[in-house]
VMD Tcl script that draws the C-alpha trace (Angstrom):
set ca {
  {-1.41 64.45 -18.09}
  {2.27 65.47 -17.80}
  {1.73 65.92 -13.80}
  {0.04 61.92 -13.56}
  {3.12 60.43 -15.92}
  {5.71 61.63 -13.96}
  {3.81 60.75 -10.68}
  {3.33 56.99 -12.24}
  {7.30 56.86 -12.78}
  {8.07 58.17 -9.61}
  {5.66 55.39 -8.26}
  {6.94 52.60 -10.64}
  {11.26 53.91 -9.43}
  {10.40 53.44 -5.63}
  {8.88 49.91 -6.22}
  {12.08 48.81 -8.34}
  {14.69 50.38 -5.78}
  {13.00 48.43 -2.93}
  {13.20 45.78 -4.50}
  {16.91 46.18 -5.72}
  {17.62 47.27 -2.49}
  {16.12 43.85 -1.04}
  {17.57 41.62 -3.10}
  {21.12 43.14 -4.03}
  {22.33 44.32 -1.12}
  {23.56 43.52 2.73}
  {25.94 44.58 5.19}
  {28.71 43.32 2.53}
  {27.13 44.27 -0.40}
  {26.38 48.22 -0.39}
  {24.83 50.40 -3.02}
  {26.36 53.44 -4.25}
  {24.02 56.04 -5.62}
  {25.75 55.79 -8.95}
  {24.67 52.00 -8.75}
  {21.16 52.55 -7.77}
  {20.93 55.37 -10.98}
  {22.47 52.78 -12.87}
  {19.91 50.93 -11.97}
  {16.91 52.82 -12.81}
  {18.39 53.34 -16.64}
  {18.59 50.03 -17.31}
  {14.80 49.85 -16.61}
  {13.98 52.64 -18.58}
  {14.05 55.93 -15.77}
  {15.90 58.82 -16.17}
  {17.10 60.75 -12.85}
  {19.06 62.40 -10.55}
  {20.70 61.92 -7.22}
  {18.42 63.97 -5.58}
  {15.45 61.23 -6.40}
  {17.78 58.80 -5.10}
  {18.21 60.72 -2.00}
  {14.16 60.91 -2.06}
  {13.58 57.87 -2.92}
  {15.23 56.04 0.33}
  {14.07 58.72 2.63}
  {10.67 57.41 1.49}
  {11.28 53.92 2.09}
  {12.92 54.71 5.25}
  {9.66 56.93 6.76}
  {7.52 53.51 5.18}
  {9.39 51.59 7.93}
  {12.35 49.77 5.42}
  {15.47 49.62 7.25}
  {17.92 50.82 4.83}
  {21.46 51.54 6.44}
  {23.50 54.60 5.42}
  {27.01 54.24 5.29}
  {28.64 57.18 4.82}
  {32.22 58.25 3.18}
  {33.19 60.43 0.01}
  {30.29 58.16 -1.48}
  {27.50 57.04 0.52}
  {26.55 53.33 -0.02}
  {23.08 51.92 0.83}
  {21.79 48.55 2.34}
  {18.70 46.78 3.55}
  {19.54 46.19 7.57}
  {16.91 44.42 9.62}
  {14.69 41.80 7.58}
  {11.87 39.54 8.16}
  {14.23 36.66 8.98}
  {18.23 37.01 9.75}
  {20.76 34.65 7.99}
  {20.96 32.72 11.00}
  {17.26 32.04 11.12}
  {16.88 31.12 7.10}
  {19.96 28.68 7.73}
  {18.08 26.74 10.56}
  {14.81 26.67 8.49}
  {16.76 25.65 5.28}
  {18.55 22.87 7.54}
  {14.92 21.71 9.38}
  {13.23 21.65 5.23}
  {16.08 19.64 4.00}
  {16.48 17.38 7.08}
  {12.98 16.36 7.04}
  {11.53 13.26 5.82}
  {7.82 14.23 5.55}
  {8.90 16.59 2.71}
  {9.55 15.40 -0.48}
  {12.88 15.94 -2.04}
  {11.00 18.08 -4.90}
  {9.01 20.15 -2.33}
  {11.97 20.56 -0.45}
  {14.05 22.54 -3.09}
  {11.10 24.54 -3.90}
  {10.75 25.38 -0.22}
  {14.09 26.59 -0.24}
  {14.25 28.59 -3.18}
  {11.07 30.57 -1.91}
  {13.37 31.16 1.67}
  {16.08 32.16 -0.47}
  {13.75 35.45 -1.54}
  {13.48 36.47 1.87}
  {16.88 37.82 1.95}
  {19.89 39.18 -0.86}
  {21.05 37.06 -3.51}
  {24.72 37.16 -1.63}
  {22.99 35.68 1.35}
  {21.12 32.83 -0.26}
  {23.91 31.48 -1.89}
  {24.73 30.79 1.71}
  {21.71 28.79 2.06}
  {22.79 26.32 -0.75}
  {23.18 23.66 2.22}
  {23.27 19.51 2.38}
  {22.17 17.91 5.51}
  {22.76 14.33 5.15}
  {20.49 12.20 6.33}
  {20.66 8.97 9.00}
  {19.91 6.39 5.84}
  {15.98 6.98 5.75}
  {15.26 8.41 2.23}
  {12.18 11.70 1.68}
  {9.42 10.54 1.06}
  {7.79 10.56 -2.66}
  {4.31 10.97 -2.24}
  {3.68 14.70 -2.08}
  {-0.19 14.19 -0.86}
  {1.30 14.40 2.62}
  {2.37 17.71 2.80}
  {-1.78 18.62 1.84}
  {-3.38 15.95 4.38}
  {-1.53 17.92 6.84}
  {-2.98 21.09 6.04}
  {-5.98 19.96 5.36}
  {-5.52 18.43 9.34}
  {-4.71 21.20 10.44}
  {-7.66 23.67 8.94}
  {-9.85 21.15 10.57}
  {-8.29 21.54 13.93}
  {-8.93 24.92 13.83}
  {-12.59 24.80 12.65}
  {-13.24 22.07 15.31}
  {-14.44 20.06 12.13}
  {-14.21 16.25 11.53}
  {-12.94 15.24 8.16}
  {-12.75 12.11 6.46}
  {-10.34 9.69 4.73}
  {-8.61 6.11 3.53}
  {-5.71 4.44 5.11}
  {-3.41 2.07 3.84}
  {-1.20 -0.92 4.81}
  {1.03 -3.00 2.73}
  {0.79 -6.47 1.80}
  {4.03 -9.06 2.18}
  {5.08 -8.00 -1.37}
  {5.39 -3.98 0.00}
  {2.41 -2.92 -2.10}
  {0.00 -0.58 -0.70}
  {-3.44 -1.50 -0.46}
  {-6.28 0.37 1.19}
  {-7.69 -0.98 4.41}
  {-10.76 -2.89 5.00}
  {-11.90 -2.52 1.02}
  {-11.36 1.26 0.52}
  {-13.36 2.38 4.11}
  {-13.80 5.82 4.31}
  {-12.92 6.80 8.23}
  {-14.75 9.55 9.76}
  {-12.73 11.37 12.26}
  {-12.35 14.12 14.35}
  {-8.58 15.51 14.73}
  {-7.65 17.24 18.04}
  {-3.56 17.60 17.18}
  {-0.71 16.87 14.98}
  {2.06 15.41 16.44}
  {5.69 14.42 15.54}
  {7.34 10.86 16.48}
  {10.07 9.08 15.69}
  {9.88 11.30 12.47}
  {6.16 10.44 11.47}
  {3.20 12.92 11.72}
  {0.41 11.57 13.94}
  {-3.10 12.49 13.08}
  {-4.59 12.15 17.05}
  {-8.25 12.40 17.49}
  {-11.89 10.60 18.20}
  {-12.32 7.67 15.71}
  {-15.85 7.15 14.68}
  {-14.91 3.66 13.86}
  {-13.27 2.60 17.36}
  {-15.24 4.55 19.08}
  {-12.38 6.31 21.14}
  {-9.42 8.41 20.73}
  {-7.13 7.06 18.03}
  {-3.98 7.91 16.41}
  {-3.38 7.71 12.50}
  {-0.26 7.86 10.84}
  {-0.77 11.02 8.05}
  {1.75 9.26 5.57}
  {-0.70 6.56 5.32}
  {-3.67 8.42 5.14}
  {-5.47 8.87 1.22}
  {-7.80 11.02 0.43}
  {-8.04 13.53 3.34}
  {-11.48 15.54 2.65}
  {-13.03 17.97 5.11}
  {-16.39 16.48 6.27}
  {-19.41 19.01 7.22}
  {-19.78 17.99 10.71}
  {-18.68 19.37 14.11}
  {-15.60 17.30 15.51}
  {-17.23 14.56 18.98}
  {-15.30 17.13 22.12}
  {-13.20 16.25 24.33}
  {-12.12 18.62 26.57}
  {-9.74 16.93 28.46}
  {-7.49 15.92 25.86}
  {-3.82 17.33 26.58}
  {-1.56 16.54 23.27}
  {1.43 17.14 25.59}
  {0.58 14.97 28.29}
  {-0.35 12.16 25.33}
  {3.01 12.55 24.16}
  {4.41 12.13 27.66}
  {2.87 8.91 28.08}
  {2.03 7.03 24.92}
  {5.13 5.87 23.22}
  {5.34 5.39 19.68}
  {1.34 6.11 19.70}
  {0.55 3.31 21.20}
  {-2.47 3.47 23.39}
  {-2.15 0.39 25.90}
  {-3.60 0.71 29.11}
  {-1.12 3.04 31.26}
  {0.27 1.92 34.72}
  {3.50 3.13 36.98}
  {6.82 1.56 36.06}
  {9.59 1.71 38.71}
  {13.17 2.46 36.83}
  {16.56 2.10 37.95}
  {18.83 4.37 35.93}
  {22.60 5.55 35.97}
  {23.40 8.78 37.03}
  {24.49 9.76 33.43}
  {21.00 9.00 32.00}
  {19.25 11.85 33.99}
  {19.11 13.99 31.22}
  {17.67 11.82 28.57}
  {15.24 10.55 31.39}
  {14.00 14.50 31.88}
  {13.74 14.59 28.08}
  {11.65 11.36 27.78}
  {9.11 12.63 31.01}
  {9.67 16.36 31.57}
  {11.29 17.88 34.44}
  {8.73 17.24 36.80}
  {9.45 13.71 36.62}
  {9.69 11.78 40.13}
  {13.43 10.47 41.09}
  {15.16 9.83 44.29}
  {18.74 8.65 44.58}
  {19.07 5.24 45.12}
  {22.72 5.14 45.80}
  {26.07 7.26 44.48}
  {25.63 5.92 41.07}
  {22.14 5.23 40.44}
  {18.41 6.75 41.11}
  {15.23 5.99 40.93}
  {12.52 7.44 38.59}
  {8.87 6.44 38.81}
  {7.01 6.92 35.71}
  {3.57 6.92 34.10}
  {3.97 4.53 30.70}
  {2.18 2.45 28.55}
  {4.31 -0.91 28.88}
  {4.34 -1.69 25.27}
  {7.01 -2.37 22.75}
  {8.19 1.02 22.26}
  {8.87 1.90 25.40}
  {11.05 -1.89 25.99}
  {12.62 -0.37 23.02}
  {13.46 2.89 24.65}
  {14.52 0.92 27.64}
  {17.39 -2.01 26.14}
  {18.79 1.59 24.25}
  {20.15 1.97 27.30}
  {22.02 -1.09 27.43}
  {21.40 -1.39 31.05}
  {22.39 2.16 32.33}
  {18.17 2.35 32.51}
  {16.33 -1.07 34.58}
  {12.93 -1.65 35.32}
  {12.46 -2.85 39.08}
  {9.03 -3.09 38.82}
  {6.20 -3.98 38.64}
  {6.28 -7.43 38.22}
  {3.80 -8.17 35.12}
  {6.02 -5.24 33.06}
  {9.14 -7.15 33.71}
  {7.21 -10.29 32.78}
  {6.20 -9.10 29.57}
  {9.14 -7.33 28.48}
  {11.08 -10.60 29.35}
  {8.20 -12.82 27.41}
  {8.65 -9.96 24.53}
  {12.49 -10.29 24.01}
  {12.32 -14.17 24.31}
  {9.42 -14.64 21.97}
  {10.61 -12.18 19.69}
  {13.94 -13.36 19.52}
  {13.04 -17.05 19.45}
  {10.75 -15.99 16.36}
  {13.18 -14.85 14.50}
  {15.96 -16.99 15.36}
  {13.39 -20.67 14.77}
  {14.44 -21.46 17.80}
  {11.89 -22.17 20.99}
  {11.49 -19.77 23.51}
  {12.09 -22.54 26.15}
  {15.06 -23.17 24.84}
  {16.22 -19.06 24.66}
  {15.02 -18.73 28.34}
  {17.07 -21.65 29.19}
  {20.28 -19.94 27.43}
  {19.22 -16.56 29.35}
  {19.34 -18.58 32.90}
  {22.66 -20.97 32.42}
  {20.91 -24.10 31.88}
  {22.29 -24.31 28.24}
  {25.15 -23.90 26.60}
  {24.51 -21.01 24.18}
  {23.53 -22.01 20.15}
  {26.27 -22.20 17.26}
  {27.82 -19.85 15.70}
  {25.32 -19.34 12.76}
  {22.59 -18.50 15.66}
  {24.93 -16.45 17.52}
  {26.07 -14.54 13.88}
  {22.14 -14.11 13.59}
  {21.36 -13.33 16.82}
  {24.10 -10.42 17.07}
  {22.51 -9.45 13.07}
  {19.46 -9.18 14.73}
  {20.32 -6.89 17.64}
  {21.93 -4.23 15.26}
  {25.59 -5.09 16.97}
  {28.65 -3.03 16.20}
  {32.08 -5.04 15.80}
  {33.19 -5.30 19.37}
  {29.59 -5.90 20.73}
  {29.92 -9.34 18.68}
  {33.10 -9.87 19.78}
  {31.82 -9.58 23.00}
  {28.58 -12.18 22.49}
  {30.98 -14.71 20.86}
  {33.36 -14.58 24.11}
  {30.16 -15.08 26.15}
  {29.00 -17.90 24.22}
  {32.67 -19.48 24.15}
  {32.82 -19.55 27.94}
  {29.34 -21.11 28.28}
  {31.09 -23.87 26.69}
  {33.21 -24.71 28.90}
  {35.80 -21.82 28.05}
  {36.11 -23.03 24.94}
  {37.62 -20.70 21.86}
  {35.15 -18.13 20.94}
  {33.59 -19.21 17.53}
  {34.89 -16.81 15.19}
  {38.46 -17.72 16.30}
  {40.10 -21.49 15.32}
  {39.83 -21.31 12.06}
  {41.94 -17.92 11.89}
  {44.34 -19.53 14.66}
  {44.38 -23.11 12.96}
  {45.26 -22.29 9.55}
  {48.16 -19.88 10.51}
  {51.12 -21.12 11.86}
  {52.43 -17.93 12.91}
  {49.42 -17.16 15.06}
  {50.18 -20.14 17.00}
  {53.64 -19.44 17.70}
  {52.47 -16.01 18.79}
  {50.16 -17.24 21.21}
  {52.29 -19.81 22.61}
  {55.17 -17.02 23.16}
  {52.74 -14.61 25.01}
  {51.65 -17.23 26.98}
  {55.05 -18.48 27.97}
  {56.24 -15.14 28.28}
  {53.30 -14.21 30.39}
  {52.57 -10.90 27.74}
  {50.78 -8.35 30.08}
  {47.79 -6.59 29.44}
  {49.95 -3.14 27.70}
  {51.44 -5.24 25.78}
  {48.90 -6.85 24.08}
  {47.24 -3.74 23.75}
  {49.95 -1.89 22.25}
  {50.04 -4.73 19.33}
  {46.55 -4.02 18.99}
  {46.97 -0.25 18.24}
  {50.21 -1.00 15.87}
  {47.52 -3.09 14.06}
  {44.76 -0.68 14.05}
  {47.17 2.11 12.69}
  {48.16 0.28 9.86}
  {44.38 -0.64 9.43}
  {43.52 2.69 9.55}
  {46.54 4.46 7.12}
  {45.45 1.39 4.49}
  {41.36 2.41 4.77}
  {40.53 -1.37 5.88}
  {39.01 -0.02 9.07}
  {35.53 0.48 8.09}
  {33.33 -1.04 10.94}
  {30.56 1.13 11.83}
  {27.54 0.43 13.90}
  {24.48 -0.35 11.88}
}
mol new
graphics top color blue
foreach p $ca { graphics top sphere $p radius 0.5 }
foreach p [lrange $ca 0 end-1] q [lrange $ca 1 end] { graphics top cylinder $p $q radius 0.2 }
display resetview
């Protein structure tokens, strides 16, 4: 009895100094044996050095990387682990950047990382990534539908499920009365930081895309997924923006020089481009000419054209002009008559609507107000008289600079005195929505 009690403490001492070797120490953070006996009192065992000195050779022939470092007093520390700072940073960063985890998920995600290394070290992984103004999600469902997903991927099975939409008033409502949709999932993807569910639809009768945060009620369903054995996720990526499935065709695009890299990230590296002159080349894609990839396109704000064909400039032009007429009540006869200098461009209010619209920073309206001032027959951009009217000072400014013939440093050197003092007194706050 004597021989199994002491066996059971010698057991019950190894477990507690791996585990107070794992979470106390580090490189920085050492244990003495006088520590580690200290250690093993307050939990109720009695020993000597030489069980310390047993103890780690133990762990050490087990394959625990404990590090000797020795002087007068040795010290002890776990070396190698499962995951390196480093490595728990970037997950704690990728957790607390994301927007398909929920803010409450999130911290529990982290807390769990933190156990992977010393309690020094994950205090370092107390970290705050702010976010680009899109708030975590708070359904928490998500985070299940995916795994549910992805079990079903790897089962080849189909599973089932509701989908929502929202009304005008933003409140969710299932589709088409509750319908269950039968599906079979071939991949999870990422875009535009949304999971896509992509897959054969029993209802379309095709391959379909779902987003998963609007998915309800994700159930596995006892049936083998409909194959398709040609379906490449990476290649679906490549060529269906935004998950939109429209029909695909070849799109001829003229692009700056500079844009070559986000043109290889867009289409891969195998992408076809010749240079079409010192600053420019050509790139002929494989795209679905839909919305999304317009989108992608005017990001560029012309350092990326499309030459061609003819129906994909005709209706990305019809798009913008129907779109923007839309939203501005104005007719898109009239906006294509603005685009080709057959009208004077709209008031101000459409102009301070139409720059509202396209997400324009400070000198970008500046810049559309100018425009629409010379369409007028160079008259004062629109934001202007008003300031210049009701100041007599600004007048007698202009009117010396113009007599005076003020040169182009000049003028720009008043600018920056202005700026500074704008920017010393915090009244420079323009940032680009």
């Amino acid at each position: 009895m004597e021989y199994s009690y002491m066996k059971n403490e010698s057991q019950y001492g190894l477990l507690l100094l791996q585990r107070y070797l794992y979470e106390h120490t580090d490189d920085q953070h050492p244990a003495s044996v006088a520590d580690i006996l200290a250690f093993w009192q307050e939990c109720g065992i009695q020993a000597g050095r030489k069980s310390v000195y047993s103890a780690i050779e133990v762990l050490q022939s087990n394959g625990m990387d404990i590090v000797c470092v020795k002087s007068t007093q040795n010290r002890y520390f776990v070396g190698e682990r499962l995951f390196e700072l480093p490595e728990l940073k970037l997950l704690v960063d990728a957790v607390e950047s994301s927007r398909f985890i929920t803010a409450k998920k999130s911290e529990r995600l982290i807390e769990k990382l933190g156990k992977l290394t010393s309690e020094s070290h994950a205090r370092q992984l107390d970290r705050h990534i702010y976010m680009d103004g899109t708030a975590k999600p708070e359904n928490e469902c998500i985070y299940y539908s995916v795994d549910e997903i992805h079990n079903a991927i790897q089962k080849k099975r189909q599973i089932t499920f509701q989908y929502y939409e929202y009304t005008p008033q933003k409140e969710k409502i299932l589709k088409h009365n509750g319908y269950r949709y039968q599906f079979s999932p071939y991949a999870l993807i990422w875009s535009r930081d949304c999971y896509y569910a992509v897959g054969w639809s029993e209802k379309h009768g095709k391959l379909a895309q779902f987003r998963v945060d609007r998915m309800v009620a994700v159930e596995s369903f006892d049936r083998a997924a409909v194959c398709m054995p040609d379906f490449d996720p990476a290649e679906y990526v490549r060529k269906i923006f935004g998950m939109y499935p429209d029909d695909l065709c070849t799109v001829e695009l003229l692009c700056d020089n500079e844009v070559m890299r986000s043109v290889i990230d867009r289409f891969g590296e195998d992408v076809s481009t010749v240079t079409a002159d010192d600053g420019h080349f050509k790139a002929i894609v494989e795209v679905a000419p839909s919305p999304p990839f317009f989108a992608w396109v005017f990001t560029f704000c012309g350092k990326i054209q499309i030459l061609g064909p003819a129906e994909v400039l005709d209706e990305m032009r019809g798009l913008t002009l129907r779109g923007m007429a839309a939203k501005l009540d104005l007719s898109p006869v009239y906006m294509s008559n603005i685009e080709n200098d057959r009208r004077a461009a709209p008031s101000q209010e459409y102009l301070e609507r139409m720059a509202m619209l396209l997400q324009l920073d400070k000198p970008e309206r500046e810049w559309l107000l100018d425009l629409a001032a010379k369409s007028k027959q160079n008259r004062v951009s629109a934001d202007l008289p008003d300031y210049i009217m009701d100041r007599e000072i600004v007048r007698a400014a202009l009117r010396t600079a113009r007599e005076a013939d003020a040169t182009d440093p000049e003028w720009q050197d008043f600018i920056d005195r202005i700026n500074r003092r704008m920017r010393s007194s915090g009244e420079d706050s323009d940032t680009k929505a």
